[in-house]
C-alpha positions as CSV (number, residue, x, y, z in Angstrom):
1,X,-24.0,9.9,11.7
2,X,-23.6,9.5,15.7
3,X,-20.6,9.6,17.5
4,X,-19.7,6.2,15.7
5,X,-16.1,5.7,14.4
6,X,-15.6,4.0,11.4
7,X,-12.1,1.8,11.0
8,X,-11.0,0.0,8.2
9,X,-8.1,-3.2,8.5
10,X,-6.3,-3.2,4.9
11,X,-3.3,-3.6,3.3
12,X,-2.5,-4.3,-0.2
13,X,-0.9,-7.4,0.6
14,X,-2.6,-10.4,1.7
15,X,-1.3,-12.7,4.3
16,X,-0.6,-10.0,6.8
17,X,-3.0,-11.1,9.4
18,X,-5.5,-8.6,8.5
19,X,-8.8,-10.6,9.5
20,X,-7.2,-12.0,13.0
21,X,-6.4,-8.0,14.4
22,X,-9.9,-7.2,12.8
23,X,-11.5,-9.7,15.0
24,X,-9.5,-9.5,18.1
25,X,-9.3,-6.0,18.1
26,X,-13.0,-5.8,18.0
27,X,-13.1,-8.0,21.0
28,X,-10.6,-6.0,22.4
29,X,-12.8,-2.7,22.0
30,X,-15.9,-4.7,23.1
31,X,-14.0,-5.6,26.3
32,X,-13.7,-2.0,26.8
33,X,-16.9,-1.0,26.9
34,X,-17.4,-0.1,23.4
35,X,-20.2,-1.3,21.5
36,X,-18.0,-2.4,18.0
37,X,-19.5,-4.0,14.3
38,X,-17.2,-6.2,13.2
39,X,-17.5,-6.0,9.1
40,X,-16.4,-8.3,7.1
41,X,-15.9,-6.8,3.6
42,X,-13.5,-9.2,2.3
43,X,-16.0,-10.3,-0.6
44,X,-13.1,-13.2,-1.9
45,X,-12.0,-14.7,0.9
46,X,-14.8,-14.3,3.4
47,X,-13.3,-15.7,6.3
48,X,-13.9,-13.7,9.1
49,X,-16.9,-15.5,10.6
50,X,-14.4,-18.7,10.8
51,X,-12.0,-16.7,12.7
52,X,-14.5,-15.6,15.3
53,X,-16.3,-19.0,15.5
54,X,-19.3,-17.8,14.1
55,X,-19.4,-20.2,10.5
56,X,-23.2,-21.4,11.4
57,X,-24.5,-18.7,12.6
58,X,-24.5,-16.9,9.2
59,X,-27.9,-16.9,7.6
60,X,-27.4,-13.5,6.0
61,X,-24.6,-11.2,5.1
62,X,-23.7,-7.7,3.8
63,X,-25.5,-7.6,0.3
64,X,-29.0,-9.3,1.9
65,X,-28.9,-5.9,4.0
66,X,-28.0,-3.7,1.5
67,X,-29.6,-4.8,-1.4
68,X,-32.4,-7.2,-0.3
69,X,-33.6,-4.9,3.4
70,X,-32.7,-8.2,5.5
71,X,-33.5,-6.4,8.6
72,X,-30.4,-5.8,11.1
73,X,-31.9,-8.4,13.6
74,X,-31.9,-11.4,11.2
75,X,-28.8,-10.6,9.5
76,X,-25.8,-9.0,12.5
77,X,-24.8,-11.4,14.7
78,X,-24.6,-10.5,18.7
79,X,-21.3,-12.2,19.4
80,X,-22.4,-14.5,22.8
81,X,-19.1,-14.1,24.2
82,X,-19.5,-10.3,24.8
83,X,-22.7,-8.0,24.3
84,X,-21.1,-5.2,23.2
85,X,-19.7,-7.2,19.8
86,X,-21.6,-7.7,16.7
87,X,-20.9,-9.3,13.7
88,X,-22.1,-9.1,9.9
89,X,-20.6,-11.3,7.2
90,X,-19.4,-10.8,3.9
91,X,-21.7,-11.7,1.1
92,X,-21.4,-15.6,0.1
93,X,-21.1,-15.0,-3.8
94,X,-21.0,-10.9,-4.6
95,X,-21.3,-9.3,-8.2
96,X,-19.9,-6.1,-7.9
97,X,-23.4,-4.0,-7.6
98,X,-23.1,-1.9,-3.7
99,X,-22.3,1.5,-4.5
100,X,-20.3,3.9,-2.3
101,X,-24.1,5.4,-1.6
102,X,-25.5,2.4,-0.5
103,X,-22.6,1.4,1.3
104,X,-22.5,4.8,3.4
105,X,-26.6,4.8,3.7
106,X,-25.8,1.2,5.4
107,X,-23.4,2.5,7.6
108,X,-25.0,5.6,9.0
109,X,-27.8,3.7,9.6
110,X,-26.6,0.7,11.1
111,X,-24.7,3.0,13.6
112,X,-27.4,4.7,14.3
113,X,-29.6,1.2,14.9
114,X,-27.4,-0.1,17.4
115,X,-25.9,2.9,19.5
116,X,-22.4,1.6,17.8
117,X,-19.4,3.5,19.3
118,X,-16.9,1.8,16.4
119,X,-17.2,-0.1,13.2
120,X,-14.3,-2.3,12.1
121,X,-14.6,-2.8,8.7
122,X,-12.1,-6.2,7.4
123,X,-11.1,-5.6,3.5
124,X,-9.4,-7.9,1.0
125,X,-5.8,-8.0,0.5
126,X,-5.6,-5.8,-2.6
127,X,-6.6,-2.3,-3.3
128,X,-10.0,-3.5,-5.3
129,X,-13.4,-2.0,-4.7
130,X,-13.7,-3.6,-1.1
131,X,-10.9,-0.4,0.3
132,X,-12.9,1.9,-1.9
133,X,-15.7,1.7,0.0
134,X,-14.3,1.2,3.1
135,X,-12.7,4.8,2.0
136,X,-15.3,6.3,1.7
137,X,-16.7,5.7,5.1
138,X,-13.7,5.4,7.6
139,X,-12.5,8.2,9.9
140,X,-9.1,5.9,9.5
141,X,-7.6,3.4,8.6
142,X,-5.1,0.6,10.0
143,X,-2.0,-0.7,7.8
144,X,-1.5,-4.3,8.7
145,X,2.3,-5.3,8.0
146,X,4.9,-8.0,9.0
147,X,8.7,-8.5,9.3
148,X,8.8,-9.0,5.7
149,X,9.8,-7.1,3.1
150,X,7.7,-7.6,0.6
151,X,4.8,-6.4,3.3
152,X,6.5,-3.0,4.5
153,X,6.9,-2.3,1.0
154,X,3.1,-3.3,0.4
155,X,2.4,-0.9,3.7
156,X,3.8,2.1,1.8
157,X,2.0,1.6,-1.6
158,X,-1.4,0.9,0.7
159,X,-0.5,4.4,2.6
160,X,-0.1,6.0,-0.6
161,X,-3.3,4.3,-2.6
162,X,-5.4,5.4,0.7
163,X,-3.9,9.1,0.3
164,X,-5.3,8.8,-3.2
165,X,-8.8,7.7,-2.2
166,X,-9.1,10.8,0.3
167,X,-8.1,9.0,4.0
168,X,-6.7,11.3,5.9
169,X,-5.4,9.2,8.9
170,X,-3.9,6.0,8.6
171,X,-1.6,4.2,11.4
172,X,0.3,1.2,11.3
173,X,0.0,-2.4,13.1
174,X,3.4,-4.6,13.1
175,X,2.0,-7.8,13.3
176,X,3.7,-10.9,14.7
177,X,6.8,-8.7,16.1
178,X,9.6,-10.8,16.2
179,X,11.5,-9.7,18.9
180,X,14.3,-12.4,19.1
181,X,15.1,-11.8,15.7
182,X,15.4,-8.1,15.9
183,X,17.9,-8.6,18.8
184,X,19.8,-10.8,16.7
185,X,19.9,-8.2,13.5
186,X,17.7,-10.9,11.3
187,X,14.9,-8.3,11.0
188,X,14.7,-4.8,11.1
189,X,13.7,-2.9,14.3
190,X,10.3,-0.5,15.2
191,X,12.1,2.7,14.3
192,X,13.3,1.0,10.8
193,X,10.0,-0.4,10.0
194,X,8.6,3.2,10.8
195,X,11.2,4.9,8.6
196,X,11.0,2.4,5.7
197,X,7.1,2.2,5.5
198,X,6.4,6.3,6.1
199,X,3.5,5.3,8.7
200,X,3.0,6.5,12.1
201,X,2.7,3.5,14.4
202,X,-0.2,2.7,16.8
203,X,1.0,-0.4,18.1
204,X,3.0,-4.1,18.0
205,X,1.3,-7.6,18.1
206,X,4.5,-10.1,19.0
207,X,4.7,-13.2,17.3
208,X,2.8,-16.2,19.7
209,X,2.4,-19.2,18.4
210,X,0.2,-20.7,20.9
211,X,-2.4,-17.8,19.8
212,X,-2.1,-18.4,16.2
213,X,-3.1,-22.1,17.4
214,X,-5.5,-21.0,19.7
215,X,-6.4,-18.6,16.6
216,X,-7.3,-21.3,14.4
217,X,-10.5,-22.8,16.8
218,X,-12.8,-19.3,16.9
219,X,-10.9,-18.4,20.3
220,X,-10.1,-14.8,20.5
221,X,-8.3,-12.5,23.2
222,X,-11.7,-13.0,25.7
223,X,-10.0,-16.5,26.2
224,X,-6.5,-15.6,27.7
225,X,-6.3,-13.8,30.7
226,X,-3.0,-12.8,30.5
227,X,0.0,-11.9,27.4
228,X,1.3,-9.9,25.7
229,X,-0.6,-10.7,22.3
230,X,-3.7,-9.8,24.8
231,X,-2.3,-6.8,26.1
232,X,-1.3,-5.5,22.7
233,X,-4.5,-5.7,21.7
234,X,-5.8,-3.5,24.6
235,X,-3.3,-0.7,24.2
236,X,-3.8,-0.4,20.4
237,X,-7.4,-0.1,21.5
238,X,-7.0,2.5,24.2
239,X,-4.9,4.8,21.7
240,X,-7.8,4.4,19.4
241,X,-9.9,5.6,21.9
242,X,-7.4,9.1,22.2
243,X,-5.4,7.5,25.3
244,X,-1.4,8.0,25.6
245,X,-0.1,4.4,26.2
246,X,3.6,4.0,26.2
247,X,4.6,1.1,23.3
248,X,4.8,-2.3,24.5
249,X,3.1,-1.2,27.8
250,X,2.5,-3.8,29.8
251,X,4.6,-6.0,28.0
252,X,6.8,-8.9,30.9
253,X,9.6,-7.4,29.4
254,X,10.8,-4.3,27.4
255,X,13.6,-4.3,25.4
256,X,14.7,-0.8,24.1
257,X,16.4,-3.0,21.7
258,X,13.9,-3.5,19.2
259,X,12.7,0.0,19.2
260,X,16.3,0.7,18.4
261,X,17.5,-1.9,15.7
């Protein structure tokens, strides 16, 4: 394989917002530079071409590659809104027959096909076989989690299932930070969420409601200019990348309190 990483978005839990960092993330990393795949290898819910806008443009997905030699340039989509971001969908009705080797073989070469620098590979939210062969590709892996406590818990047991399936590195996302609620002792803080899930963390996406809206039409990141949901994006990207960036830099305002809580 090429210099291409390989990142798989799971968690055992579903309703985590799994599919929304997958595909802003990915815009995040094309932003940057960095020619990115988006996969979507959620075989149930197959939703990540709605997220990016990209429902009609899907003629082809993941199995016609694999197991029907759909060449690249019929099936991946080149994302118009950024030339560095490509996108193949999940298979519309899937029966359970790639294997781990035909799912590596279609990595390496797809890397290789397109100069990729990173593949984001969006699983299901449950540890079927879509993690186990997004294990047996990644380089790591990103644990999606909430507030909730049902989904830190979910964190842990998806940390622990990965360990079993041989993935070495895994970080963790706190998605849809609630900051006010921290402050106010409602939820618990960064350092708690760290201690209770056992994950190192590689960054926090606040809780914006006017994204999630903004969410629901295909819009992604490219579309504000500004924000924090936008900048937290970019710095989970830059410490993928190997840089040190301070948490919440770049936030409009800090507050060692929810570090703390």
């Amino acid at each position: 394989m090429n210099d291409c990483n390989v990142i798989m978005i799971t968690s055992c839990k579903g309703g985590v917002g799994k599919t929304t960092v997958a595909a802003n993330l990915g815009m995040a990393m094309a932003l940057l530079g960095k020619r990115t795949l988006l996969l979507d290898c959620d075989f149930g819910m197959r939703c990540l071409d709605l997220v990016m806008g990209l429902e009609d443009k899907c003629m082809y997905d993941l199995a016609d590659v694999i197991l029907r030699h759909i060449s690249y340039d019929k099936a991946i989509i080149r994302d118009e809104r950024n030339d560095n971001l490509y996108f193949l969908a999940a298979p519309y009705k899937y029966e359970g027959d790639i294997t781990e080797k035909d799912f590596c073989k279609f990595i390496k070469s797809v890397s290789s096909a397109l100069d990729l620098d990173y593949i984001i590979i969006d699983t299901h939210g449950g540890n079927g076989e879509e993690i186990k062969l997004g294990a047996s590709v990644c380089d790591f892996a990103l644990i999606v989690a909430t507030h909730q406590s049902a989904s830190l818990r979910a964190a842990e047991q998806t940390n622990a299932y990965l360990t079993s399936l041989g993935v070495r590195k895994t970080r963790l996302i706190i998605n849809c930070f609630e900051k006010r609620n921290v402050i106010k002792s409602r939820l618990p803080g960064i350092i708690n969420i760290i201690d209770s899930t056992c994950i190192k963390l590689i960054g926090v996406i606040p809780n914006d409601p006017t994204f999630i809206i903004a969410q629901r039409k295909g819009l992604l990141i490219d579309d504000f200019r500004k924000g924090d949901t936008v900048t937290a994006f970019r710095n989970i990207s830059l410490r993928i990348m190997g840089e040190t960036v301070p948490l919440m830099e770049g936030f409009k305002k800090r507050d060692r309190k929810v570090i703390m809580k």
